[in-house]
C-alpha positions in Angstrom: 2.5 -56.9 70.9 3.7 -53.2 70.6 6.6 -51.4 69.8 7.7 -48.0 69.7 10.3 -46.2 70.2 9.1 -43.5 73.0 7.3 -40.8 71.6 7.8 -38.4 75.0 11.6 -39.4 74.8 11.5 -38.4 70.9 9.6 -35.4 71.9 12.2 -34.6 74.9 15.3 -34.7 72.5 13.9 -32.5 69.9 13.6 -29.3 72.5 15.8 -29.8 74.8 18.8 -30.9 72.1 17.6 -30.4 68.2 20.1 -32.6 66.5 20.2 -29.7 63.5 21.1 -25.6 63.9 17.8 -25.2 63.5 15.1 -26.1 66.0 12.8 -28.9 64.7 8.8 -28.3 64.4 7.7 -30.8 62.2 6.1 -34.3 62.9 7.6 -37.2 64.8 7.8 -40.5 63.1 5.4 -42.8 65.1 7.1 -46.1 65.4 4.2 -47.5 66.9 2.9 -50.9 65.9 0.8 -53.9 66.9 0.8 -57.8 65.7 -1.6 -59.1 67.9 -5.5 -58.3 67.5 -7.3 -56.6 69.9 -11.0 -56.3 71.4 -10.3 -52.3 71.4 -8.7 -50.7 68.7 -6.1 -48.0 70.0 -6.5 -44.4 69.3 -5.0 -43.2 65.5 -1.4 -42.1 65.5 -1.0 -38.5 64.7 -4.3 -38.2 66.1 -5.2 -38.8 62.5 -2.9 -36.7 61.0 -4.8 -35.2 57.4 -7.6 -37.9 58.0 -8.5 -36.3 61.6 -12.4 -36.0 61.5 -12.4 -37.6 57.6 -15.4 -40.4 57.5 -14.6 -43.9 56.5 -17.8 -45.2 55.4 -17.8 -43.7 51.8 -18.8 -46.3 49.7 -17.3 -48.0 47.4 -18.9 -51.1 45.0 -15.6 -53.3 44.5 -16.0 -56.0 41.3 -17.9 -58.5 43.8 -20.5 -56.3 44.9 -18.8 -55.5 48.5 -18.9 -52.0 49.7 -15.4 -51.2 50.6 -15.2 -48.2 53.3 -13.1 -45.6 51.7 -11.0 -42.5 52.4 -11.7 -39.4 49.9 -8.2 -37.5 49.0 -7.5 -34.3 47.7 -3.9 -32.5 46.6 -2.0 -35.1 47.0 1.7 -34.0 46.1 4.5 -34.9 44.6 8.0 -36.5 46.7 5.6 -36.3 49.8 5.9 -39.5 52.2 2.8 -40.1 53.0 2.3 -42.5 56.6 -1.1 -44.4 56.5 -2.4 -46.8 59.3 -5.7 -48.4 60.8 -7.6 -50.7 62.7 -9.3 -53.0 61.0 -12.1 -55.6 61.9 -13.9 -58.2 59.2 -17.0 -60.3 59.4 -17.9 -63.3 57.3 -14.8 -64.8 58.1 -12.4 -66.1 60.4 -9.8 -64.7 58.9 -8.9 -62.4 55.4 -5.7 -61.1 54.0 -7.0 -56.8 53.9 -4.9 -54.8 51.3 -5.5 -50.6 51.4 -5.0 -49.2 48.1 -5.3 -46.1 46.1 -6.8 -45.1 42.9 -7.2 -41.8 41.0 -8.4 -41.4 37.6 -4.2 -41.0 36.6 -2.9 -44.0 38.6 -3.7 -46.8 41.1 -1.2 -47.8 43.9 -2.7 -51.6 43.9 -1.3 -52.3 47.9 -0.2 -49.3 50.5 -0.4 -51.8 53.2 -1.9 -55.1 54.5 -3.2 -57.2 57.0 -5.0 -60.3 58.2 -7.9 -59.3 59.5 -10.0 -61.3 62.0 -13.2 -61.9 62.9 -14.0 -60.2 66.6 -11.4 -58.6 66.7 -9.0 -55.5 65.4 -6.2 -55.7 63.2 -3.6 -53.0 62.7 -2.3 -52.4 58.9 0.3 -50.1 59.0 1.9 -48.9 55.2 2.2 -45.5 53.2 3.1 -44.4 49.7 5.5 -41.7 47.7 3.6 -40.7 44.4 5.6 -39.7 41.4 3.1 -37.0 40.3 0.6 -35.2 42.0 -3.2 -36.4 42.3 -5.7 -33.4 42.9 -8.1 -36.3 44.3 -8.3 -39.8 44.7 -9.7 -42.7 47.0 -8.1 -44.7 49.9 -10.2 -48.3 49.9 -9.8 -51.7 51.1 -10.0 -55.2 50.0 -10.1 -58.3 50.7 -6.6 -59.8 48.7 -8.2 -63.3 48.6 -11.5 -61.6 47.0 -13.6 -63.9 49.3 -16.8 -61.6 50.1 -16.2 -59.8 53.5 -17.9 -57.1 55.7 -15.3 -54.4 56.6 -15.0 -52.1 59.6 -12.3 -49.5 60.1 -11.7 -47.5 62.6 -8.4 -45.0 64.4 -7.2 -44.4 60.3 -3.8 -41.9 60.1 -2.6 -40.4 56.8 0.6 -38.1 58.5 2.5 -36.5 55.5 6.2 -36.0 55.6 8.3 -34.0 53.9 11.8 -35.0 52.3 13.5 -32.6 54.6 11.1 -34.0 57.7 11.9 -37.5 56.5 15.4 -37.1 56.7 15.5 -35.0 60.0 13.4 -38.0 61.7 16.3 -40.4 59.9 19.3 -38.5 61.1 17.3 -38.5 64.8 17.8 -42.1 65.0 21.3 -42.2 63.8 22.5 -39.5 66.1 20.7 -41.7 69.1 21.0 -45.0 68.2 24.2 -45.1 66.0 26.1 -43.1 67.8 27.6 -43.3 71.1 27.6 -39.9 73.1 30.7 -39.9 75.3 32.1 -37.3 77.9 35.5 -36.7 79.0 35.2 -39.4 81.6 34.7 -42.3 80.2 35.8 -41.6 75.9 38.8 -38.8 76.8 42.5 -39.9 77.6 42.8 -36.5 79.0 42.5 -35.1 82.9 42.7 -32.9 85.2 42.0 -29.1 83.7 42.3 -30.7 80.3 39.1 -33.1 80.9 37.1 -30.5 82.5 37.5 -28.4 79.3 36.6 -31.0 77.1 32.9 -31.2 75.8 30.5 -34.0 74.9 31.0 -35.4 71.8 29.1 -37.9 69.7 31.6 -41.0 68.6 30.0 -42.5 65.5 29.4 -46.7 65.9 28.9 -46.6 62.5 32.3 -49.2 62.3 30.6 -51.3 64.6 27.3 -51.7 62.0 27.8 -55.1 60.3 27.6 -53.8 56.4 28.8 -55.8 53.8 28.3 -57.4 50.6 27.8 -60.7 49.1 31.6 -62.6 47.5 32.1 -65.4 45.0 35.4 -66.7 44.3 36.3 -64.0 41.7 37.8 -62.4 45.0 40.0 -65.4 45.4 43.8 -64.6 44.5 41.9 -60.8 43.3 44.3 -58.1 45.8 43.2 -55.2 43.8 39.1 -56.6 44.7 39.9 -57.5 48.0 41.6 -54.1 48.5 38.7 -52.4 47.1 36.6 -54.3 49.4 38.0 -54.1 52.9 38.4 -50.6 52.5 34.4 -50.6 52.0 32.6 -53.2 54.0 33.3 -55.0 57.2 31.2 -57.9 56.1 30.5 -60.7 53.8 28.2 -63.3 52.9 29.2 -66.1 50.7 26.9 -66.1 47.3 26.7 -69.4 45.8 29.7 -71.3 47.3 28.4 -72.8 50.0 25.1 -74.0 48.2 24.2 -76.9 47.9 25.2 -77.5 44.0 28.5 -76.1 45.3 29.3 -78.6 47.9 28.0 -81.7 45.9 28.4 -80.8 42.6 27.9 -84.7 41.4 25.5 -87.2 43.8 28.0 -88.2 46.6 30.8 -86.3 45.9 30.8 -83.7 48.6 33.6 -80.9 49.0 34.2 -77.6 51.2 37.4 -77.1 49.6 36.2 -73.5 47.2 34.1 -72.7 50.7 37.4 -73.2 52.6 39.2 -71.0 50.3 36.8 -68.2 50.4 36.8 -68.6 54.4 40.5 -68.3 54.7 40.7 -65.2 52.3 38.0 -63.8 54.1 39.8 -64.8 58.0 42.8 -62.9 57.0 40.9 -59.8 56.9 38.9 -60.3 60.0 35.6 -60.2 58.1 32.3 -61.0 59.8 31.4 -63.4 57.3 28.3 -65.1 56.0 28.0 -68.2 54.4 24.6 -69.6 52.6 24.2 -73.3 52.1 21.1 -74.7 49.8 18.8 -77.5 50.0 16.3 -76.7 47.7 15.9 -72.8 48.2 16.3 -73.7 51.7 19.4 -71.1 53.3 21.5 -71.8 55.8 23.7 -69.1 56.3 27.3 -69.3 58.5 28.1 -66.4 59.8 31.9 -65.7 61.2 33.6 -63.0 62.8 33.1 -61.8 66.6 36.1 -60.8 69.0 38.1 -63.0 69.3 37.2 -64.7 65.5 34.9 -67.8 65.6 32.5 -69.0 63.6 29.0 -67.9 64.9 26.8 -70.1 62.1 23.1 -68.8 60.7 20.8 -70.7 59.4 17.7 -69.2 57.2 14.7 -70.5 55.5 12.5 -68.7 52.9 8.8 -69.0 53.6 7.7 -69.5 50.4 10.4 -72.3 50.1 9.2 -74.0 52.7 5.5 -74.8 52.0 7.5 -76.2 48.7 10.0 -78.3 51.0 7.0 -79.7 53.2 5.0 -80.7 50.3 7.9 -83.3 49.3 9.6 -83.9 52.8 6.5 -84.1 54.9 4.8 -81.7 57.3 8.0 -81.5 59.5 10.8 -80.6 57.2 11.7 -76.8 57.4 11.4 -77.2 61.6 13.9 -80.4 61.1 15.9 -78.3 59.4 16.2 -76.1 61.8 16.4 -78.4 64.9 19.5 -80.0 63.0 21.3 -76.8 62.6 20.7 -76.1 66.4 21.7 -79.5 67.1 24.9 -79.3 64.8 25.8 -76.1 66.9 23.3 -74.6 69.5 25.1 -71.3 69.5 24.3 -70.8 66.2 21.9 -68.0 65.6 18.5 -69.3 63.4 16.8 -66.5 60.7 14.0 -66.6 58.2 15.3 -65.2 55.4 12.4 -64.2 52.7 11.7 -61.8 49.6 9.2 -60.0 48.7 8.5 -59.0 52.4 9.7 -55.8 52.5 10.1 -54.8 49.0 6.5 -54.6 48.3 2.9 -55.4 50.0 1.6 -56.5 46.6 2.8 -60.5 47.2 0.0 -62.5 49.1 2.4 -64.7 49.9 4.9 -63.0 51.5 3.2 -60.1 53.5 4.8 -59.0 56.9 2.1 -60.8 58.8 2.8 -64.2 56.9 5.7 -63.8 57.6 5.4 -63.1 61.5 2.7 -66.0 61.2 4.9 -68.7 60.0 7.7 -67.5 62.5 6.0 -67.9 65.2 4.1 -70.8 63.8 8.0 -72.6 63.8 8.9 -71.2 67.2 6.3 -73.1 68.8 6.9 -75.8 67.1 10.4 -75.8 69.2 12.6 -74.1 66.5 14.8 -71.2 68.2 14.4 -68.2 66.2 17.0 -65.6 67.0 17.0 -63.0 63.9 14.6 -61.5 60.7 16.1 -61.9 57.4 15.0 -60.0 54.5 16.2 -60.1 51.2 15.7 -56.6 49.9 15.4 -57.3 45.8 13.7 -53.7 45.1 12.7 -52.3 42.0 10.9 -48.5 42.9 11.5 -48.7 47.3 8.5 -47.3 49.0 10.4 -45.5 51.9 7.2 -45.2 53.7 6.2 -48.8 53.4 9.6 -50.2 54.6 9.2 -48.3 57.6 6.2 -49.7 58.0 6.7 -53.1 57.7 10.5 -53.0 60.0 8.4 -51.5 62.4 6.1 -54.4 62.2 8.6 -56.8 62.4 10.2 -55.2 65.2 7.6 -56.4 67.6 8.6 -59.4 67.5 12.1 -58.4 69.6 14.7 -60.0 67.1 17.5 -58.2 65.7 16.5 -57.6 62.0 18.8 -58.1 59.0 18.8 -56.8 55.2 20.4 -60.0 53.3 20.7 -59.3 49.8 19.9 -55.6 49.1 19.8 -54.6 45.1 18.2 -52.6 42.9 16.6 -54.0 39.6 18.9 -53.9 36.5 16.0 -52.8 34.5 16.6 -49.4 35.4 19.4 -46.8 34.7 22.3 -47.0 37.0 21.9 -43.2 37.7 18.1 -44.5 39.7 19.6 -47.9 40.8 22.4 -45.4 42.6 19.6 -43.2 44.0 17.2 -46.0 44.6 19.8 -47.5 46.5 20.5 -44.6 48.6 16.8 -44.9 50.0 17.0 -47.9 51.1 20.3 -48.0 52.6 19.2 -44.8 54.4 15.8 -47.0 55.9 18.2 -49.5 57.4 20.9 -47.6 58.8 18.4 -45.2 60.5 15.6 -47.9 61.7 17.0 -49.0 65.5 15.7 -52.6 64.6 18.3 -53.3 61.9 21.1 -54.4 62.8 23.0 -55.3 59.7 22.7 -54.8 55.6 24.1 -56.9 53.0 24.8 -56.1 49.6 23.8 -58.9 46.9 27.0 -57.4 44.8 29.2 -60.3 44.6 31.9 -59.1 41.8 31.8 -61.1 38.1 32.9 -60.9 35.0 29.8 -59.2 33.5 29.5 -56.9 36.9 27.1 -58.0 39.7 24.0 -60.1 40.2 21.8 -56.9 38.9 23.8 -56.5 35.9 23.7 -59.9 34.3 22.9 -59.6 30.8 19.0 -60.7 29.8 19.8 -64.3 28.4 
């Protein structure tokens, strides 16, 4: 399956109405993108971008004695987003997880993007990497993750750089199109007559209408200052721990709601759209409220990883019974998978975008109904190019898309987490597949999740 946003209508709005003073002439982002493998690779986006005409079949000996085809790179620069994509096609088995990497003699960027290849077929890996210094040359190669011996083809490879100011011009595109209503004096203006017919076309931001929040504990209980602070901020919440599983039965048999039911009244009273996550194992299942008029409207998600754990104790069955009970319990609730490491990074075999697509579909077939993509968002250094990548993966798929639990690592110096977070908050907001962000900022004593002191 494909998606893309249209290039020729991309193209269209940049001439005919550039959304900055100044005309536009840099490169389109390509949302193109393609889960399913094909007998004919499609053409390379960019039309190859800096790799038009490159070769493929350099050489290079990996550790196992496979000759890798490989990419060579020169004057790489600093800042630069750099957009990398290809078909790929495998022999000597059915089917291998493919990671593109790149090495220099100062640095090696171990995954720019991934796929499982298959036999007979084409694949599309679709990734991209920021350096921190610049690399006069270096290679582009692939490997096999599982380092099981496999023959290699490539074919339609794109490396399209982008500039900060081009990356931020194709951000602010999508949030003048796609988060933004435009309105005329007909059907936005209270005014008529003469008064209308003067009045221009304006853009009225839906930003309001964006479900962004933040994750809550019950330090916001009886807290007016924090809930204040709060309302004035987000316009949703997810419950952190209170609805877990070691909240709601903190001794065997003794079950309560009553610290959930106090965080869902505080929260009711301020017309949050509200998310609750309940536990079995590292199982979620998330309840979501708000809507017009309020009513609950109950989520359930289910890590990936988690699962494989759950089915190894519960039998073969479990995470799909889990989700046929939820849909049972309330069939207008709306059912996510809700993993990490997804999005954050293509270094984790175990939790690549097509894994993840994989086991979704792998459940949906089984009879689970699958409305929404959760991903967690735990980031240390975001890889702007890569997350755009991997939504644009994901947004084949035709479900609404969902950051859960967005931080950045406490290692670093709240001056990068700030700037850090920026970047990705910026990704979301301007990627038309994502439909919400959540925060994993619930408010403590010693700060938030990401500054808990190392114990």
């Amino acid at each position: 399956m494909m998606y893309a946003l249209p290039f020729c209508f991309l193209l269209l709005f940049f001439l005919a109405d550039p959304p900055l003073a100044a005309p536009y002439d840099g490169p389109l982002y390509d949302f193109s993108a393609y889960t399913q493998c094909k007998t004919r690779a499609e053409g390379p986006l960019y039309n190859g971008g800096i790799l038009k005409g490159a070769r493929w079949d350099i050489p290079r000996v990996l550790a196992d004695g496979v000759y890798s085809p490989a990419f060579v790179l020169r004057n790489l620069t600093t800042g630069t987003k750099y957009c990398f994509s290809s078909w790929v096609k495998i022999k000597g088995a059915d089917s291998a997880p493919i990671r593109a990497s790149l090495m220099s003699e100062k640095k090696t960027i171990n995954c720019v993007g991934t796929v499982t290849a298959r036999r007979g077929c084409w694949s599309f890996l679709k990734g991209g990497f920021v350096l921190d210094e610049p690399l006069d040359y270096s290679l582009l190669f692939f490997q096999n993750s599982d380092e099981r011996a496999v023959d290699l083809a490539i074919t339609s490879a794109s490396l399209q750089p982008f500039t900060d100011q081009e990356w931020s011009t194709n951000q602010q595109y999508i949030i003048n199109t796609v988060r933004k209503e435009t309105c005329s004096h007909n059907p936005c203006s209270k005014h008529t007559g003469r008064e209308a017919a003067r009045s221009r076309n304006y853009s009225r931001a839906s930003s309001k209408d964006f479900p962004f929040g933040s994750a809550i504990a019950k330090t916001i209980l009886g807290n007016l200052p924090y809930q204040n602070w709060f309302v004035k901020r987000f316009n949703a919440a997810v419950f952190e721990n209170e609805l877990k599983w070691y909240a709601t039965e903190p001794d065997p048999g003794n079950i309560t709601y009553a610290l959930a039911d106090k965080c869902w009244n505080s929260s009711e009273q301020t017309r949050l759209l509200l998310e609750g996550t309940i536990s079995s194992g590292r199982t979620q299942v998330h309840a979501c409220m708000g809507s017009e008029p309020f009513r609950p409207c109950p989520t359930v998600s289910c890590q990936q990883q988690d699962s494989k754990s759950n089915e190894q104790r519960l039998g073969a069955d479990a995470t799909l019974h889990f989700y046929e009970t939820a849909h049972q319990s309330d069939p207008l609730a709306t059912l996510f998978m809700n993993d990490f490491n997804v999005v954050e990074t293509c270094s984790d075999v175990n939790s690549t975008v097509d894994s993840y697509i994989s086991r979704l579909r792998e459940l949906s077939r089984g009879g689970a109904t699958m409305s929404g993509i959760g991903l967690e968002g735990h980031f240390t250094i975001p890889n702007p190019p890569l997350i755009r990548a991997i939504l644009d993966k994901l947004a084949t798929l035709q479900l609404p898309i969902w950051l859960t639990e967005i931080d950045i690592n406490k290692t670093l110096s709240k001056e990068t987490q700030a700037v850090y977070l920026e970047q990705v908050l910026r990704e979301g907001f301007s990627h038309p597949s994502v439909n919400g962000i959540m925060l994993w900022t619930a408010l403590h004593s010693y700060g938030c999740y990401q500054n808990v002191p190392n114990r």
